[in-house]
N, C-alpha and C positions, 0 to 999 in steps of 0.2 A: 433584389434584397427586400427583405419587409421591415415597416416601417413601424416605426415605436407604437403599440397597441395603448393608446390616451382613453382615459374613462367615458371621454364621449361615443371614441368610435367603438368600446367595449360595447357599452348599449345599445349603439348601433348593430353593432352583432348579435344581440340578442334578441334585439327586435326581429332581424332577418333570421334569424334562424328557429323563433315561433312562428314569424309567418310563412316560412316556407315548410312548416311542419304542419299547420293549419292549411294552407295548398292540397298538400298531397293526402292529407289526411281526406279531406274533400272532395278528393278526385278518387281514391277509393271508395269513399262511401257512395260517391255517383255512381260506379262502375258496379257495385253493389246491387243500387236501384234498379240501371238497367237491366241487370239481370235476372230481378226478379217483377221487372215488367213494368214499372214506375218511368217516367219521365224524371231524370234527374235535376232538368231545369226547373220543370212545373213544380217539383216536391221541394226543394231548393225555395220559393217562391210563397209556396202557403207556410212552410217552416218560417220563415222570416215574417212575415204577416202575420201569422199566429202570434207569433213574441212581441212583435212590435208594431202592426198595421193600426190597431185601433184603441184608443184610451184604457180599454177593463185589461186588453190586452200587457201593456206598459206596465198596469199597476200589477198585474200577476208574475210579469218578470223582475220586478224589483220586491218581489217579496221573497220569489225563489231566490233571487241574490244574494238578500240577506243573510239566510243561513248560510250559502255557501260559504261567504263571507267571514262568517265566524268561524265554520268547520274548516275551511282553507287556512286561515289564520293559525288556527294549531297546530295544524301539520308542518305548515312553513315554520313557524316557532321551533319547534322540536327538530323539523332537519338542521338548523342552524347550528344544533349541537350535538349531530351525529346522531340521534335518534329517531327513531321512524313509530309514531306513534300512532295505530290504526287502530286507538280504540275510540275514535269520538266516539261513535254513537251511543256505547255504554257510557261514555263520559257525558254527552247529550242527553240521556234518560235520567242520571240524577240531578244531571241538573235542572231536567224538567220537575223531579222532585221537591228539589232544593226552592225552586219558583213558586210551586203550590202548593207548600207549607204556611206561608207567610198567607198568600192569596184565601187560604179556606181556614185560615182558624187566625188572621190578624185585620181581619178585611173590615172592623170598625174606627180604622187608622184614615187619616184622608189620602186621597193619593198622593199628594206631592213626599209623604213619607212612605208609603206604603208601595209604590213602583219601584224605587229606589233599593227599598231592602229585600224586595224582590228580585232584585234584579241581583243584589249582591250574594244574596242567601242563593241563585243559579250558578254564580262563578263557584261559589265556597263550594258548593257539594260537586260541582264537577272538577275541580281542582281537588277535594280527598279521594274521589275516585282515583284519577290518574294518578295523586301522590304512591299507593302501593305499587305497581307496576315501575314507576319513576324508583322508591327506594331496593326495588329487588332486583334493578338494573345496577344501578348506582354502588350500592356494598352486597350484593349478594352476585352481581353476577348474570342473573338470569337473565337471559335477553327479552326486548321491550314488546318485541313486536310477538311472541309466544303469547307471551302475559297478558296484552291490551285485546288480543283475540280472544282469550280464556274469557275477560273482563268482560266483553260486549256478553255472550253468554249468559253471564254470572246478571249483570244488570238486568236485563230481558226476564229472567225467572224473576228476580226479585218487583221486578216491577209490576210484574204479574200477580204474586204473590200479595203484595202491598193494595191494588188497586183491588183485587180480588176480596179481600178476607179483614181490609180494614180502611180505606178512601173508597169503600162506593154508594154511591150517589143512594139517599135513602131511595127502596122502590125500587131500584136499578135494574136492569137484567144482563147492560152493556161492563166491560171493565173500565170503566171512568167516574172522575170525582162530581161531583154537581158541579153546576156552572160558577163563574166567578162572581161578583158583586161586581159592579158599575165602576166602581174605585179600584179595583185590582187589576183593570183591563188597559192593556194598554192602546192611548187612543192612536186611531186610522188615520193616514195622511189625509185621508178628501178632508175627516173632521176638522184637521186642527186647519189647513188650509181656509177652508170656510169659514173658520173664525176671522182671519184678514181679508173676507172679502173674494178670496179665488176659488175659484170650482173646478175640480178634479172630477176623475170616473170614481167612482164607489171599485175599493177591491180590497184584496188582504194588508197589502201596504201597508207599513205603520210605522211609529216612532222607532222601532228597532231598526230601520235601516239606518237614521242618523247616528245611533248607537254605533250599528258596523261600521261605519266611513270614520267615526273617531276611533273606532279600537284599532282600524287599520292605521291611521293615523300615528296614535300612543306608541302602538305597538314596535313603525319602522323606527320613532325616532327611540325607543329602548334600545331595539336592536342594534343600531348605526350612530346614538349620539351619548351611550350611556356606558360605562364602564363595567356594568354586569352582561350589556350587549357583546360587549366587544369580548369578555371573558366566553360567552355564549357560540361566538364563532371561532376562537381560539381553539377551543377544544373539539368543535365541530371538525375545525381543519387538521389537528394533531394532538389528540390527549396528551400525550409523550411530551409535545414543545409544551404545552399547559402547565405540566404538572412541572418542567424545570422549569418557568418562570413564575411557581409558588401556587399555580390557581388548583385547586382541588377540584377533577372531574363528576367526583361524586356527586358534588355538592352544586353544581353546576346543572348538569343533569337531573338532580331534583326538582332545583329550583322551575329550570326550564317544561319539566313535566305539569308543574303545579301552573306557571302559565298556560300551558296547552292547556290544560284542563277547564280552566276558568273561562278561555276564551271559546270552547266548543258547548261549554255548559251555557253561554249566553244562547244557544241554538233556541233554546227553551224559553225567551223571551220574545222570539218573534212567533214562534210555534205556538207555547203552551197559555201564553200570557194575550196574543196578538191577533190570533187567529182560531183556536179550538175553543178560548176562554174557560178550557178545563182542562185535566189531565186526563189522556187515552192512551192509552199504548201504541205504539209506533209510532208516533209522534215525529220521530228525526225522519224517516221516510228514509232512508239511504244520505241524508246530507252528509252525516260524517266519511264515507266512503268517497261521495263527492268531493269535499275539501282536500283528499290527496289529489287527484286530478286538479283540482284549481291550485294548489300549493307548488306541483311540479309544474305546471305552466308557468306560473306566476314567476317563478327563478327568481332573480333577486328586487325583483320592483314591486312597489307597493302598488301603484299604478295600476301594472300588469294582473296585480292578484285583485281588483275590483273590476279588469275589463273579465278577465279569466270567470270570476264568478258571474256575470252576467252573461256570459255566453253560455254557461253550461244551464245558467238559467232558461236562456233562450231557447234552449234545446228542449226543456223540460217541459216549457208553456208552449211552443210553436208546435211540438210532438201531437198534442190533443189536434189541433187542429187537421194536421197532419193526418193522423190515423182517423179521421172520420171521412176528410175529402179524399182519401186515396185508399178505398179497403184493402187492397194489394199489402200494404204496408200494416205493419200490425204492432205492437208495442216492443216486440221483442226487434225487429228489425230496428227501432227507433233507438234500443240500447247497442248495439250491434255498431250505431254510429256513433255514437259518445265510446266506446270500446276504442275505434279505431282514431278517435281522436287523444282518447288518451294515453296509448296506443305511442302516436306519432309524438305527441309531445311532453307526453312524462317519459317513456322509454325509449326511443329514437330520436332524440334530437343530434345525437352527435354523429349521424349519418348526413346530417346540412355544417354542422358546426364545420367542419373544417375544411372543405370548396368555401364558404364564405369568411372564414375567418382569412383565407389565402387569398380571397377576390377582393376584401375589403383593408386588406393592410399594402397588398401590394405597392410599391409604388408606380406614378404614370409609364417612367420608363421599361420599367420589368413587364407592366401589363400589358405594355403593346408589344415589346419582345417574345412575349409568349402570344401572343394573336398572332404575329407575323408567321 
């Protein structure tokens, strides 16, 4: 007979049932390499080193986390309320806008005001993005995930357009703004470390990751200790039960877009503000696409969705490394592994879920009953 499923041992299950998705995902991707002539241990081995063996290295996976981080945070936001939002990246391009407005025509402000309203003028503009798609879910109907595709699109030309024919850099010949001022930059962790005395590697790393670690922070305890949280996964779990106990979906589902929004436009702080110190197009690089794989990893833990973005990180910085010491391997194979990871644990998790849910609830006497 199984034994009452307690919130600890839930966790417990879900811990087991990423990592045995991250297992097998692995043992694919090995079987993979072998076949196209790699050592899977060896390649396994500079992947890891890459991301993590040496200091420049560290700093470059903690900058890729960042964004994840922010991009994963919307997505997980938005599944909480039944909606499946895949448009960061258009939501990330204005808010890479929204960032270099301020930055190029307010940048005689000091910083202590000037990173701030930058930072905030990036949520705003990626939070009106997402609001259209949010209200033509909401009272019109039209579903999120259509519209947030249409959207990435619609951003793209426009940014193009914008960067093209009126932000470009006087002299220009690139589609980007000129560089930022000194004061609109957001400072790099070696810097402000070195201000106390401690010495770090030089790399992109910057004050935006402390930014992600509290917006992941804000964000679980909205979700889990806050009454529009709680309406957020009511409706995620049953519009129907929602709307008889008064909560309007609509309104719910807006609201939750306009988070997503704001927290994927932060993307544009670590990117636009932290490391380009201008605006160029492309700028999210695929983050937003990333952040679904980190959001469905991530499942309900906050925890989970800061290891989650650092792995995919790891994947991202360790890959260079990867594809120079092993030409066999090529960049497209290195996506072919992040596929298979996401793969196993945003879509196949419930091929582990229930042998472990049945191994971990059992109790002693049943489990050795069935051994026997």
């Amino acid at each position: 007979m199984s034994s009452e499923i307690t919130p600890a041992r839930r966790a417990g299950i879900e811990v087991a049932v990423v990592a045995s998705a991250l297992i097998a995902a692995f043992a694919v991707a090995g079987i993979v390499l072998a076949v196209i002539g790699a050592d899977p241990i060896e390649a396994f081995g500079i992947l890891v080193y890459g991301a993590f063996g040496y200091p420049e290295a560290i700093g470059y996976t903690l900058y890729y986390a960042t964004s994840y981080m922010f991009a994963g945070l919307a997505v997980w936001v938005a599944l909480k309320a039944g909606i499946f939002n895949i448009g960061g990246e258009g939501q990330a391009y204005l808010g890479g806008l929204g960032a270099a407005l301020p930055c190029l025509f307010l940048d005689t402000l000091p910083p202590i005001l000037l990173l701030p309203l930058a930072m905030i003028s990036a949520a705003v503009f990626g939070a009106g993005w997402a609001a259209i798609p949010g209200y033509l879910q909401a009272r019109r109907q039209t579903h999120v995930v259509v519209t947030t595709i249409m959207f990435n699109f619609i951003a793209g030309a426009l940014m193009t357009y914008l960067l093209n024919n009126w932000l470009l850099a006087p002299g220009g010949g690139s589609p980007e703004t000129r560089s930022f001022a000194p004061q609109a930059i957001m400072p790099a962790l070696h810097e402000i470390l070195a201000l106390v005395g401690i010495k770090i590697a030089h790399s992109p790393a910057n004050l935006s990751l402390l930014v992600a670690l509290l917006a992941v922070a804000c964000t679980w305890t909205f979700m889990f200790r806050t009454v529009w949280g709680y309406e957020t996964r009511v409706v995620g779990a049953n519009p129907n039960a929602a709307r008889y106990a008064g909560i309007d979906p609509g309104a719910v589902i807006l609201r939750t877009m306009l988070i997503s929004g704001a927290l994927v436009g932060l993307v544009a702080v670590n990117e636009v503000m932290g490391v380009h110190k201008r605006l160029i197009l492309d700028f999210p690089a695929g983050a937003g696409f990333v952040g679904i794989a980190v959001a469905l990893m991530a499942r309900e833990s906050a925890i989970g969705l800061v290891l989650a973005s650092v792995l995919f990180a790891a994947l991202a910085q360790g890959s260079l490394d990867l594809v120079i010491d092993m030409p066999m391997i090529n960049r497209e194979v290195v996506r072919l592994i992040q596929g298979v990871l996401i793969l196993f644990c945003g879509a196949l998790p419930s091929l582990f879920r229930k042998f472990i849910t049945r191994l971990l609830t059992q109790s002693p006497a049943a489990a050795q009953a069935g051994a026997l």
